[in-house]
C-alpha positions as CSV (number, residue, x, y, z in Angstrom):
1,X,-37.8,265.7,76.6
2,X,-38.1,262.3,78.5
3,X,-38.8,260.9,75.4
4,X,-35.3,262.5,73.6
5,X,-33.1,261.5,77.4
6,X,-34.2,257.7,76.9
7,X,-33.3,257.7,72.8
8,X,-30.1,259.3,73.7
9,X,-29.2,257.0,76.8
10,X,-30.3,254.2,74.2
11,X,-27.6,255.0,71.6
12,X,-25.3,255.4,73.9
13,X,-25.9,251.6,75.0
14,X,-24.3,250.0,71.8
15,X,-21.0,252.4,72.1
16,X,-20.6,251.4,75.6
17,X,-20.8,247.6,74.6
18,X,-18.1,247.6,71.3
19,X,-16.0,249.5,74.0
20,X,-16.3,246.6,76.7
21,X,-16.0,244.1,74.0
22,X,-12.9,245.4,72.3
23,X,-11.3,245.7,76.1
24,X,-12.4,241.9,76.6
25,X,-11.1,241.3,72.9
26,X,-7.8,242.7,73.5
27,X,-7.3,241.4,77.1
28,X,-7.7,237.7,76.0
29,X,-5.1,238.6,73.1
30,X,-2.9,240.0,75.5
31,X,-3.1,237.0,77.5
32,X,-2.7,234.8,75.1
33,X,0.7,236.5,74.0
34,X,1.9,236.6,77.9
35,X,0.9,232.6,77.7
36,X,2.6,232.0,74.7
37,X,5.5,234.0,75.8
38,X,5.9,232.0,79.3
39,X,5.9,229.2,77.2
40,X,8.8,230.0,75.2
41,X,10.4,231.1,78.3
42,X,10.2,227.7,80.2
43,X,12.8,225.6,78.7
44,X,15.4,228.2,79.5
45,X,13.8,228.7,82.8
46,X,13.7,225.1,83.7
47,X,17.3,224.8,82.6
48,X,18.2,227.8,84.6
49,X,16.8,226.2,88.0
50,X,17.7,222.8,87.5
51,X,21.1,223.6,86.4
52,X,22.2,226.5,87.9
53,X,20.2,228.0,90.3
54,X,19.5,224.2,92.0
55,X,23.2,223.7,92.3
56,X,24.7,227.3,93.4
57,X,22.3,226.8,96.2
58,X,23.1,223.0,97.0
59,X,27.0,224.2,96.9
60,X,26.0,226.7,99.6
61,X,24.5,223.8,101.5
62,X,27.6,221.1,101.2
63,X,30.4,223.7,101.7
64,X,29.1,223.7,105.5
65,X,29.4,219.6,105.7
66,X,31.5,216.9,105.4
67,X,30.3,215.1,102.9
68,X,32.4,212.4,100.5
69,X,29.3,211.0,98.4
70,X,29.8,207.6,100.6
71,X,27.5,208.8,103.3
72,X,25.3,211.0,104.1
73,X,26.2,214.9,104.3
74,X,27.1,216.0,108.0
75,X,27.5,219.5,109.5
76,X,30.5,220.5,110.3
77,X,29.7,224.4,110.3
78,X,32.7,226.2,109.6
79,X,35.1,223.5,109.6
80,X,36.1,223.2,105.7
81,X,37.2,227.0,106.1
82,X,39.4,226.2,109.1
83,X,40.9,223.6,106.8
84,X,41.4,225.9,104.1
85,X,43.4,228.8,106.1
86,X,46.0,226.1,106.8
87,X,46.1,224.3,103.3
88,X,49.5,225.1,101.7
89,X,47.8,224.0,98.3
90,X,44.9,226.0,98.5
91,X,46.9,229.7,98.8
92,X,49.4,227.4,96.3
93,X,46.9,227.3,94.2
94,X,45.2,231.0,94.9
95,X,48.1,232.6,94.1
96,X,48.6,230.3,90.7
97,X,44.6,231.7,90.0
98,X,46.1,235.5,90.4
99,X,49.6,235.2,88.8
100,X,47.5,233.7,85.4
101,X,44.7,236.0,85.8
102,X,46.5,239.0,85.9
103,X,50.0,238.3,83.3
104,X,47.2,236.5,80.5
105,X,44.7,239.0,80.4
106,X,46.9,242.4,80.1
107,X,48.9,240.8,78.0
108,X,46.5,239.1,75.6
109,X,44.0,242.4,75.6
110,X,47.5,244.3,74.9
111,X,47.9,241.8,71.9
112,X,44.2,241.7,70.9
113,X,44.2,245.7,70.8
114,X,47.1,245.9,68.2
115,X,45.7,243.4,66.2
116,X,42.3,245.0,65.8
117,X,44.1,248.3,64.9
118,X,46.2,246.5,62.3
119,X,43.4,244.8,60.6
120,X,41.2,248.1,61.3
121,X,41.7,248.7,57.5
122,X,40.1,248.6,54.3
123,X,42.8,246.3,52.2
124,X,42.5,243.2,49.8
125,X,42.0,240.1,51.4
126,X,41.3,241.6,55.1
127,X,38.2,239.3,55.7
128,X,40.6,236.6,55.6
129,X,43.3,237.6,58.3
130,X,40.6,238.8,60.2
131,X,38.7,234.6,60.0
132,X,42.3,233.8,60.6
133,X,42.7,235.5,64.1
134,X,39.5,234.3,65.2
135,X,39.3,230.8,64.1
136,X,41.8,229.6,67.6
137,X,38.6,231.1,69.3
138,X,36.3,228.3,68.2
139,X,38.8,225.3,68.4
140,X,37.8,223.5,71.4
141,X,40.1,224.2,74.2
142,X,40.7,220.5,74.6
143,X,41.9,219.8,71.5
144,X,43.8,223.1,71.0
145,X,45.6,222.1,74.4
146,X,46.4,218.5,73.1
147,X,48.2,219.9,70.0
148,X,49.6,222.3,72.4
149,X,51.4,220.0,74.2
150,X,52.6,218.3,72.1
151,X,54.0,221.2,70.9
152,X,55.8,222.1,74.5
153,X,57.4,218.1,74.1
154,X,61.5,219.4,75.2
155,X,62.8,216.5,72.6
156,X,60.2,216.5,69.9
157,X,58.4,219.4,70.1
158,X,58.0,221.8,67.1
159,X,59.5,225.1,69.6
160,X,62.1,223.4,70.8
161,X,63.2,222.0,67.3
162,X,63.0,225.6,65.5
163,X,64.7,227.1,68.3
164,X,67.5,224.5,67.5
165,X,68.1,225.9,64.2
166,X,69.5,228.9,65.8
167,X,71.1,227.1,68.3
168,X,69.3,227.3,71.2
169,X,69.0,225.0,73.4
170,X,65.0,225.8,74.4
171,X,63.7,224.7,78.1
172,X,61.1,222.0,79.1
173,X,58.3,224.3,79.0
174,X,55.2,222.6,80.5
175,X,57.9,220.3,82.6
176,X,59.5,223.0,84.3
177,X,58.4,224.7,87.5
178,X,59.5,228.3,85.8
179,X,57.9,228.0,82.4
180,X,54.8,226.1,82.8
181,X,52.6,228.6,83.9
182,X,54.1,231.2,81.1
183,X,53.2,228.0,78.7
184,X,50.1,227.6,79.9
185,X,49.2,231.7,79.1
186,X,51.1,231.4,76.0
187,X,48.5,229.0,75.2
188,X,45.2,230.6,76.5
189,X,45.9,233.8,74.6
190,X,46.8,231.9,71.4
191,X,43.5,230.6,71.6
192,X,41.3,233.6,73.5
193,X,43.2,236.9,71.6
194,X,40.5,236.0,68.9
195,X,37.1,236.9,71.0
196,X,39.0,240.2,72.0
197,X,40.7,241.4,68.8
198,X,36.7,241.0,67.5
199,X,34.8,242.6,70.3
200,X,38.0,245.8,70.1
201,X,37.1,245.9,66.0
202,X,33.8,246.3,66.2
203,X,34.5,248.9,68.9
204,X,37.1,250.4,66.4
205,X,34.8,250.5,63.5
206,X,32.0,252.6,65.5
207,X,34.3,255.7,65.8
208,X,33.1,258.1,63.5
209,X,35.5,259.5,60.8
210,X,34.5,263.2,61.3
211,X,36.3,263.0,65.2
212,X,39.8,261.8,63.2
213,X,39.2,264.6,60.4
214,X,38.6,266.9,63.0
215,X,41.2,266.2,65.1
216,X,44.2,266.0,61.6
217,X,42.7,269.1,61.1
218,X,43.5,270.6,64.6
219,X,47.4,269.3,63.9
220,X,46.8,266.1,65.8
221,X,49.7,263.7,65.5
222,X,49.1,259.3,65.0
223,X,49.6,259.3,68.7
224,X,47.7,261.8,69.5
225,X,44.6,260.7,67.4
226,X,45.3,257.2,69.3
227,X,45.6,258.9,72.9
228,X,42.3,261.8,72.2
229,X,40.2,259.6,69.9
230,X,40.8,256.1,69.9
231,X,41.6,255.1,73.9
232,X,38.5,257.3,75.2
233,X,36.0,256.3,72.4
234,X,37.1,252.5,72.4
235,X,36.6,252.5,76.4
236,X,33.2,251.0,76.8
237,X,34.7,248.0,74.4
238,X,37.6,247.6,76.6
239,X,35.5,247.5,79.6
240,X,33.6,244.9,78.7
241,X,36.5,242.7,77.4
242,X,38.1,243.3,80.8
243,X,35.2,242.3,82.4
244,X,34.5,238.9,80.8
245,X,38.1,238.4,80.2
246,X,38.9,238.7,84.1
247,X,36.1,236.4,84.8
248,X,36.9,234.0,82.2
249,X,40.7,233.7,83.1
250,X,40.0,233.2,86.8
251,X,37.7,230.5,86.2
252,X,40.0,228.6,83.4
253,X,40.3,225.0,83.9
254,X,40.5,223.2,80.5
255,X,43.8,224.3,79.6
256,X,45.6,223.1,83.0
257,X,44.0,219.7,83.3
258,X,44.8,219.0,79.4
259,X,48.4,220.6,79.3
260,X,50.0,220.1,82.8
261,X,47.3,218.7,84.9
262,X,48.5,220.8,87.9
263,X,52.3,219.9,87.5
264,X,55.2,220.1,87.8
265,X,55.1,220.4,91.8
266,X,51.6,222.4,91.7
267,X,53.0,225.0,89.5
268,X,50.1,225.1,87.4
269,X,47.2,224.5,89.9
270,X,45.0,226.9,90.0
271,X,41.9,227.1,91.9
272,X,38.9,225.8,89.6
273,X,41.2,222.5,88.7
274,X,42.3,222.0,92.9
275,X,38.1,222.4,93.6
276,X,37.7,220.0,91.1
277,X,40.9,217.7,92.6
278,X,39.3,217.8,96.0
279,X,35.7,217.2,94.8
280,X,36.1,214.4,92.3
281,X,39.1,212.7,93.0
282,X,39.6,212.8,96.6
283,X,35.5,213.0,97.1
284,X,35.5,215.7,99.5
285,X,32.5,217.3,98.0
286,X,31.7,220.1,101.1
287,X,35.8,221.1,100.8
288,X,35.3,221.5,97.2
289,X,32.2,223.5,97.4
290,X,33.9,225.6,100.1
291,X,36.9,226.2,97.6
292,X,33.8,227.1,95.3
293,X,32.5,230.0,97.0
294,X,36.0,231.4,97.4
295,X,35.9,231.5,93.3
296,X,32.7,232.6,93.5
297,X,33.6,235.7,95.9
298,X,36.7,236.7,94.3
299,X,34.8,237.3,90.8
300,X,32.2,239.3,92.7
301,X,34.5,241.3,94.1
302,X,36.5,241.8,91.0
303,X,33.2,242.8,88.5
304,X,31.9,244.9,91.2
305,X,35.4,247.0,91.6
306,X,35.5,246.8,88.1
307,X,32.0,248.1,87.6
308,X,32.8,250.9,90.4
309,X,35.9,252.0,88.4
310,X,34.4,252.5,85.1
311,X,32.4,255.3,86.7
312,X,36.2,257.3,86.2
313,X,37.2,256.1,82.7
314,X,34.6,254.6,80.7
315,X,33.0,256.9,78.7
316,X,29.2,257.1,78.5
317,X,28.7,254.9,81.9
318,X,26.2,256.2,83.7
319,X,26.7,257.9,86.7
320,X,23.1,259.1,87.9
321,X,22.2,255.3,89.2
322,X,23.6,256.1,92.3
């Protein structure tokens, strides 16, 4: 019996062994893939620190010092906020950031929405409105705002000169206090509609047909179809193009340093260009980073009401992550 225990315990042996060495096989490839994987990671994650994470904290650092890149950064505390409650041009300019946030982005998600309905459609040559709506989206903002102004020119300027046709006489545009920041939006949605219009189509073309047969067969009206179907089904598209548009808009700058470059009289400075007035040209880098963090705040606050809200019209949020 002895004899039988030690020739069992002995085949056992060799089992044991390919077990351990497939476990020591398999742990070195598994480390080799989390190596390799690190690897690809680090560029991305260098860039990240040095350019993003290395700065957002330095800004936290300068907005508490006065600091104009001629001397060395001293603390001042909370000074550079005390400034900013009695700047005129900063609540100038925060109210310029609000009145272009919120009349660009109803109105060009308004526009974007129709568009994707209208060229929701299977119809000869489609592809090709559809490239048409979205190429303004990758022109470079510079250069679409250059043409744009030149566009907005009272005496010279393409609008004007069709309006003169009818006979009328068509304002200054970009040189008036009352139409330059309706310019300016006239502008950003030209060129932004695009991104929209292509995010709400692909949100449009994931409704399934059987909820539009079903609901034609029910005696649904066009509007009604539109009101039951398409709103609730095309909410988690519309929620995210709120979002990012929101964020983008708030944090615009290209547009109003190209087109108007704050003018006339500040009617077109928003925040992002006075932080980069401050910082840059009058080298107070601890006011601009203060003006910074408000930016940084207010789109914080406005993605996290956002987020709360979609809880109560979004369909398909999840609500159990509380």
């Amino acid at each position: 019996m002895a004899a039988n225990l030690a020739s069992t315990v002995g085949n056992q042996r060799p089992k044991r062994s390919a077990i351990a060495e497939f476990k020591r096989a398999f742990t070195g490839l598994r480390r080799g893939e989390t190596i390799a994987g690190y690897l690809f990671l680090a560029p991305n994650f260098i860039g990240f620190i040095i350019f993003l994470l290395f700065p957002i904290c330095f800004a936290f650092f300068i907005m508490l010092t006065d600091w104009s890149l001629a001397k060395p950064p001293a603390f001042v505390g909370l000074e550079n906020f005390e400034t900013m409650a009695n700047d005129r041009l900063f609540w100038k300019s925060l109210g310029n950031s609000f009145y272009y946030t919120f009349v660009a982005v109803p109105t060009g998600i308004f526009i974007a929405f129709w568009l994707a309905l209208a060229l929701n459609r299977k119809m000869r040559g489609i592809i090709f409105f559809r490239t048409i709506y979205f190429l303004p989206q990758i022109t470079l903002t510079v250069a679409a705002a250059t043409i744009w102004r030149w566009i907005y020119q009272p005496e010279i300027g393409m609008i004007n000169h069709m309006l003169d046709w009818f006979g009328i006489d068509g304002p200054k545009w970009i040189h008036d206090t009352k139409w330059a920041m309706p310019s300016v939006i006239i502008m950003s949605n030209w060129q932004g509609i695009g991104f929209a219009m292509l995010i709400l189509l692909a949100g449009l073309q994931g409704i399934p047909e059987e909820y539009y047969e079903a609901a034609s067969i029910d005696g649904a009206s066009g509007w009604q179809r539109m009101r039951y179907v398409t709103l609730p089904m095309l909410t988690p598209a519309l929620f995210f193009v709120v979002v990012t548009s929101l964020i983008g808009a708030f944090q615009s700058f290209d547009q109003f340093f190209v087109l108007t470059q704050g003018g006339p009289a500040h009617a077109t400075t928003p925040l992002t260009l006075y932080i980069f007035q401050n910082a840059f040209t009058f080298f107070k880098m601890g006011y601009g980073a203060a003006l910074a963090s408000v930016v940084f705040v207010i789109i914080l606050i406005i993605t996290v009401v956002q987020w709360r809200l979609a809880r109560r019209w979004v369909i398909g949020f999840d609500n159990d992550d509380e």
